[in-house]
C-alpha positions in Angstrom: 0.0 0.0 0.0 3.1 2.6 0.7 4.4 2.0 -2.1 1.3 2.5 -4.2 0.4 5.6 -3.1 4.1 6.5 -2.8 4.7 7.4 0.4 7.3 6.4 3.3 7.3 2.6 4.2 8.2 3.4 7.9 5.5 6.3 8.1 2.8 3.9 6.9 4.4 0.7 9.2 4.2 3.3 12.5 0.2 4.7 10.7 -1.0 0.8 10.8 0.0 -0.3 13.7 -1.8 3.0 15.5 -5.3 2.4 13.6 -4.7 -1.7 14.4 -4.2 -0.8 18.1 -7.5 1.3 18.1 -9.4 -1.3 16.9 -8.2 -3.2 19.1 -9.4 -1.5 21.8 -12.3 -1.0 20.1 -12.6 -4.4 20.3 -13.1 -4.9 24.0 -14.5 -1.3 24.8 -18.0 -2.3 24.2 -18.1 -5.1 26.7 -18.2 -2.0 29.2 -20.4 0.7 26.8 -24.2 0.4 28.0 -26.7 0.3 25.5 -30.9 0.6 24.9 -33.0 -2.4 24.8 -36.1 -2.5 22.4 -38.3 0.3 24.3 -35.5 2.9 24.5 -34.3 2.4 27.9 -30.6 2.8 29.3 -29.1 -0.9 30.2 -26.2 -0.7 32.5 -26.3 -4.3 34.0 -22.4 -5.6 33.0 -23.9 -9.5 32.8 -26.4 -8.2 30.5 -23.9 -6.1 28.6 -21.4 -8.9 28.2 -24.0 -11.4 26.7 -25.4 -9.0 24.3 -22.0 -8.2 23.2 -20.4 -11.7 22.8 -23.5 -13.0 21.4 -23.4 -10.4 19.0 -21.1 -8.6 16.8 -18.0 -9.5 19.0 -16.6 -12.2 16.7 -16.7 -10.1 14.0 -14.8 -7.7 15.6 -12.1 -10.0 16.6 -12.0 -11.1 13.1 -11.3 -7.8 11.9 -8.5 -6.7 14.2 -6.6 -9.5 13.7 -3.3 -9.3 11.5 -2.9 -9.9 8.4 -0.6 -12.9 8.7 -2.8 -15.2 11.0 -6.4 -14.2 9.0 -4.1 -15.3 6.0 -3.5 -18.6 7.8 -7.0 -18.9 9.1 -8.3 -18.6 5.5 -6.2 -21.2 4.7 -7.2 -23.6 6.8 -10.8 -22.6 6.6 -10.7 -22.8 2.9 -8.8 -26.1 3.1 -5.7 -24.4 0.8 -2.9 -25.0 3.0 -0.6 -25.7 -0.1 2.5 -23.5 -1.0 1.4 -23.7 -5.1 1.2 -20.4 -6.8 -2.9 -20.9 -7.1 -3.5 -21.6 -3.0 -0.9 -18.3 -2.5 -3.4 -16.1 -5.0 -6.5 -17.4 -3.7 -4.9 -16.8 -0.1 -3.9 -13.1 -0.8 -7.6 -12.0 -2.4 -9.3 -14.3 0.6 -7.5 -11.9 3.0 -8.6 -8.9 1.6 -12.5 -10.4 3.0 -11.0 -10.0 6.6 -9.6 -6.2 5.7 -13.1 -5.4 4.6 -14.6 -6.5 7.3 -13.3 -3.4 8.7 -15.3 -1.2 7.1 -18.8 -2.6 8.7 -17.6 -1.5 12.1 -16.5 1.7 10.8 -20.4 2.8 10.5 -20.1 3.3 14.2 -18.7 6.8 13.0 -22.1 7.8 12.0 -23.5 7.5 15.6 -21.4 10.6 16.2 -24.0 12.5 14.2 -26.1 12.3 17.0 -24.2 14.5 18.9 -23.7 17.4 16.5 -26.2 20.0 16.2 -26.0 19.1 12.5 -29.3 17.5 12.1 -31.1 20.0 14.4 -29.3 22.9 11.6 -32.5 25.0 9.8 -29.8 24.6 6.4 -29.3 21.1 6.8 -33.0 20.4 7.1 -33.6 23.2 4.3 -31.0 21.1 2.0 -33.2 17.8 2.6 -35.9 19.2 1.5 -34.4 19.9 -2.1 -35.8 17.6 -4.7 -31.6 17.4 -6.1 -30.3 16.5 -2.8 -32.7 13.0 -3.0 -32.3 12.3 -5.8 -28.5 12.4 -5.1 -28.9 10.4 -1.6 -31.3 7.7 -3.9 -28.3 7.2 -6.8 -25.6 7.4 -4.0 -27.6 4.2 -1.8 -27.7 2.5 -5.6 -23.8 2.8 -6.1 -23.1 1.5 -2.4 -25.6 -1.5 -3.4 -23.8 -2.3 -6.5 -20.2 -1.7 -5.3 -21.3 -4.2 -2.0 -22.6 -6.9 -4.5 -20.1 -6.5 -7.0 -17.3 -6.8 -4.2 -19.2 -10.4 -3.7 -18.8 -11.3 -7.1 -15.3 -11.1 -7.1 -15.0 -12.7 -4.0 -17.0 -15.6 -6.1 -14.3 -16.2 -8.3 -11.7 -16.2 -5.7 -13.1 -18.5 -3.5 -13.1 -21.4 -6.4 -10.6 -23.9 -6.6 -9.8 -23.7 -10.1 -9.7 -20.3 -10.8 -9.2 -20.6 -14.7 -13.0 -21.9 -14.9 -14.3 -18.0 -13.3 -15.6 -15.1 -15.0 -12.2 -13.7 -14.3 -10.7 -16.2 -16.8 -13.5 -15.7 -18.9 -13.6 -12.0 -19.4 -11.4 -10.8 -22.2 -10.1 -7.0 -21.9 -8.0 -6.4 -25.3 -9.2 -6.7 -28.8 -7.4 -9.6 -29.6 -9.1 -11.9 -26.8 -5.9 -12.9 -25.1 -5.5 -11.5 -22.3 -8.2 -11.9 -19.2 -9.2 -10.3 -15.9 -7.6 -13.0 -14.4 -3.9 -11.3 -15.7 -4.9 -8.1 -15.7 -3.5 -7.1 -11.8 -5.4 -3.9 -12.0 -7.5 -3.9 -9.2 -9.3 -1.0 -10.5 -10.3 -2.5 -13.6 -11.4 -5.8 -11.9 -13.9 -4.2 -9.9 -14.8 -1.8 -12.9 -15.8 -5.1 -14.7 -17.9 -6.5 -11.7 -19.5 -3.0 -11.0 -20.9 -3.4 -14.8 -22.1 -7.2 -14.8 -23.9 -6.2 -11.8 -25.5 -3.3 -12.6 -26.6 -4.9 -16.1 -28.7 -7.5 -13.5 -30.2 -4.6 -11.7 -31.4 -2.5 -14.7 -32.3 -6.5 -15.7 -30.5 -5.3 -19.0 -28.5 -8.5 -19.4 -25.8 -7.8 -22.5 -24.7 -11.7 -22.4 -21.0 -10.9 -22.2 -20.1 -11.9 -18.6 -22.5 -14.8 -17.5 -22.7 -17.5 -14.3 -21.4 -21.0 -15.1 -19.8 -22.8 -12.7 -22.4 -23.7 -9.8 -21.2 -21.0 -7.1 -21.1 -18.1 -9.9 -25.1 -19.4 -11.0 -26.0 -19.4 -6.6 -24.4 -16.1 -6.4 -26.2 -14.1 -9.6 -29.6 -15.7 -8.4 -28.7 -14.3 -4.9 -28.0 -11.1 -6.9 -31.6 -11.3 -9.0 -33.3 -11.7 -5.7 -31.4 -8.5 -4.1 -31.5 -6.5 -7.4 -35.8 -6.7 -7.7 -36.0 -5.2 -4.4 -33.5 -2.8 -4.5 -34.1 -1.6 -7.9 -37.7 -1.5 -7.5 -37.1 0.7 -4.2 -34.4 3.4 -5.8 -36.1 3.0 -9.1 -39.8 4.2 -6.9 -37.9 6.6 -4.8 -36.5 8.7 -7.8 -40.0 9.1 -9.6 -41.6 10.1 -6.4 -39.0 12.5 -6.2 -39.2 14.0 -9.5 -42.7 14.2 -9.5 -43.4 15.0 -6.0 -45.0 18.6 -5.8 -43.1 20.5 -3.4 -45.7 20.6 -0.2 -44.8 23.9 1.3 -45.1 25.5 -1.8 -48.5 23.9 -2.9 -49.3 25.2 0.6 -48.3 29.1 -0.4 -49.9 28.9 -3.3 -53.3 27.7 -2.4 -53.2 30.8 0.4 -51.9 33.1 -2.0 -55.1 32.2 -4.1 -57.6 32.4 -1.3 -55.9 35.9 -1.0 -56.2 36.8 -4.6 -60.2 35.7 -4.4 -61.1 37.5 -1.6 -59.4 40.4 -2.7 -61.3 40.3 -6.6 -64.1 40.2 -4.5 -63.5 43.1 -2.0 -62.2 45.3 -5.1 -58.6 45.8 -3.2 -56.2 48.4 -4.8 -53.0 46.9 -6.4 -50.8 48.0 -3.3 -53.0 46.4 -0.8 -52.7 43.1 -2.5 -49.2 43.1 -2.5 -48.7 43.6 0.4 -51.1 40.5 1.4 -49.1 38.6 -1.0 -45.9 39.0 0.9 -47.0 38.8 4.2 -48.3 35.2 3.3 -45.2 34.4 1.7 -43.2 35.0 4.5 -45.7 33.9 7.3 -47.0 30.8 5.5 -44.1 28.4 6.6 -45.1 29.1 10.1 -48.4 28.5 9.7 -47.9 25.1 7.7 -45.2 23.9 10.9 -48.2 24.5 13.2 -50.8 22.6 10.8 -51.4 19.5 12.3 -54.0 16.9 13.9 -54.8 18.3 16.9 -57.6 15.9 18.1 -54.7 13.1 17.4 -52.2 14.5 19.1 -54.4 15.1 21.7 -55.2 11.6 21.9 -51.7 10.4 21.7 -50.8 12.5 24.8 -53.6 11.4 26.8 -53.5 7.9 25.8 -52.5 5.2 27.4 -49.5 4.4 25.5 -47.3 6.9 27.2 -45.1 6.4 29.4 -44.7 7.9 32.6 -41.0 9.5 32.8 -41.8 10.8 29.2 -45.6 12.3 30.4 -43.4 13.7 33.6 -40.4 15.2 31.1 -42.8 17.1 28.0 -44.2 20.1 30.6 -40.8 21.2 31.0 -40.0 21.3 27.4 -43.4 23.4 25.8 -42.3 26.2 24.4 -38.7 25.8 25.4 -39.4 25.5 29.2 -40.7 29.1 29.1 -44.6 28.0 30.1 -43.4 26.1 33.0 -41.2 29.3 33.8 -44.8 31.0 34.1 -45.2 33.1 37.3 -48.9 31.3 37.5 -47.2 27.7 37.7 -44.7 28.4 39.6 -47.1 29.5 42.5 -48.4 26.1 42.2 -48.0 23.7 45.2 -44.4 21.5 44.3 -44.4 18.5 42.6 -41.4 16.4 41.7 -40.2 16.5 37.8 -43.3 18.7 36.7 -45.7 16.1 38.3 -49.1 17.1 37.4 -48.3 20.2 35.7 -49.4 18.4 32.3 -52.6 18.3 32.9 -52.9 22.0 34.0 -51.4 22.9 30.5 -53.9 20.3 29.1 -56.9 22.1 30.9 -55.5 25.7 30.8 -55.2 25.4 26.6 -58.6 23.4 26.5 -60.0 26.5 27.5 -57.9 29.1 26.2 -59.0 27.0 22.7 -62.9 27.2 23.8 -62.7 30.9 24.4 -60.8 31.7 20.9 -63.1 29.6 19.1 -66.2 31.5 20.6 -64.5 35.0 19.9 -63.8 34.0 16.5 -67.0 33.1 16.0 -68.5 36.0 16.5 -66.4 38.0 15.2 -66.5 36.4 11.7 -70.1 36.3 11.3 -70.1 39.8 12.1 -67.5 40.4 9.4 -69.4 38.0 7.0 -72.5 40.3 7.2 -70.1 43.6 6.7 -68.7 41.6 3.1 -72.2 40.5 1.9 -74.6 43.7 3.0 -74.2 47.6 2.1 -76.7 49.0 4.1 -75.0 51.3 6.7 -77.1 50.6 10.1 -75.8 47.0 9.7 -72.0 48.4 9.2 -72.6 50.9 12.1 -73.6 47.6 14.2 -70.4 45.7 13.1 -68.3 48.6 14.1 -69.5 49.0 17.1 -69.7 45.2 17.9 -66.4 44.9 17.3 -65.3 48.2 19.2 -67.1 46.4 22.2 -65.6 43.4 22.0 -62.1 44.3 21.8 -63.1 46.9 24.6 -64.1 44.1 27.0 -60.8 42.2 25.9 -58.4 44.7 26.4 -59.7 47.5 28.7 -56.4 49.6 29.7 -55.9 49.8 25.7 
């Protein structure tokens, strides 16, 4: 590997052995990292850790840190090559390369970091996944990881045969003159460029004929491969039309207020400047309204279910509206109560009503302003003026 990307052989030496040490810590970290069972709960118990751990990914791990000289040896005994010929030596080195790989599985540990960046909380990061490009880009990316995965495997295929002169490496020509084969060409690159196109021909179920399955392994593995590539395909292939032909929902949204604007408006007579001005304050307040446009009878019944559980129930009082209602001078007069005990169901109450009395305002005043719009006689406006005067009289005295 130094050598290949032409660099120091003692730099790279002192480099490996630091990243093989970590994972060998790595290794045995996790018997002593607690971890959530099935309904989200912390598990600290050390027995419970240990079994979870062993009986789990732990022999993978172990797998993957060890050097390269004993997985070489283990392959070779596994495999049942233990011969010093030139074909057990090649089918030894490109079995090993399985155990390096390996790494890469526990490297997805990374992404839990995520988690604890304020990345995914970001208004542009949640902005950027809501661009019709950036799916489309995460759909095609999730296809080339699925391919490069399964055409990794079909390599592997033809390594793991005895005879490797009966494989698709043999088999697959790569000059004009049809003499030379995959199986000489030591260009890593183009081996897996080869295997990246067979198997990406089975997903588009394109099938050119020039690279087929015919030894028994190669015809198990591309069946394997028809059975991945119908669901996968059908997946991406689903995903990117409902992206390109998904309507964007928060614009749909603007759009159908902007027009309920624009009708009410044709039917008021507004001037030009009025309208405007009603057109950009519902483009820049319409995002707000759409975040706070949900099902408000289901919620409701999914707080006061009993599905809920009881630390959770205890924990959401503190967090409305950033902990700033539960900083309320009226409940904080309120008689103590241990983690916000109780103080749900006050909010609960105290917005059931605050919603009963806005609905009965509303009421009133709309169908007050409904008989302003659809009558011109004046004692009827005089009554809605001073209906209205009264009303926000009563609400708001001192003002």
């Amino acid at each position: 590997v130094a050598e290949y990307l032409g660099i120091d052989e003692t730099g790279w030496q002192v480099w490996s052995n630091l990243v093989d040490g970590m994972f060998y810590v790595d290794c045995f970290i996790y018997f002593f990292c607690s971890f959530q069972d099935e309904r989200g709960r912390e598990v600290d118990c050390l027995p419970r850790i240990i079994y979870r751990y062993a009986t789990g990914s732990f022999l993978v791990n172990v797998m993957a840190s060890l050097p390269d000289s004993a997985a070489g040896e283990m392959m070779k005994v596994v495999s049942g090559q233990e011969g010093s010929d030139g074909t057990s030596a090649h089918q030894a080195a490109r079995t090993m390369r399985l155990q390096r790989a390996s790494r890469l599985f526990r490297l997805a540990r990374i992404g839990r970091l995520a988690k604890l960046t304020a990345m995914k909380s970001s208004p542009l990061w949640k902005w950027l996944q809501t661009l019709r490009g950036v799916r489309i880009i995460n759909v095609l990316v999730g296809l080339f990881f699925s391919v490069h995965l399964l055409a990794c495997g079909w390599y592997m295929c033809a390594s793991l045969h005895a005879d490797v002169e009966s494989t698709w490496l043999a088999r697959r020509m790569v000059d004009a003159d049809g003499t030379k084969s995959l199986l000489d060409e030591s260009d890593p690159g183009l081996q897996w460029l080869h295997a990246m196109y067979f198997i990406l021909t089975v997903f588009t179920t394109v099938g050119f004929g020039d690279i087929a399955a015919v030894t028994p392994g190669e015809i198990l593995y591309v069946v394997f491969t028809f059975l991945i590539g119908a669901v996968v395909h059908s997946i991406i292939i689903g995903e990117v039309i409902a992206a390109v032909t998904r309507v964007d929902e928060r614009g749909q949204f603007i759009t159908e207020q902007r027009g309920l604007l624009e009708r009410f408006a044709a039917h008021t007579e507004l001037g030009e400047d009025c309208v405007m001005e009603l057109q950009n304050w519902v483009n820049t307040e319409a995002v707000r309204w759409m975040n706070q446009k949900y099902d408000k009878e289901a919620v409701r019944g999914l707080l006061t279910g009993r599905h809920m559980a009881r630390h959770i129930m205890n924990m959401l009082p503190c967090k409305l509206f950033k902990g700033q209602f539960a900083t309320n001078r009226f409940f904080l007069n309120l008689p103590p109560r241990s983690d916000c005990q109780g103080l749900f169901l006050v909010l609960f109450l105290g917005s059931l009503v605050a919603q009963v009395v806005a609905q009965v305002v509303a009421v009133r005043r709309w169908v007050l302003l409904l008989l302003l719009l659809s009558s011109r006689r004046i004692f009827i406006i005089l009554a809605v003026v001073v209906a209205i005067t009264v009303d926000l009289v009563v609400a708001d005295p001192v003002n």
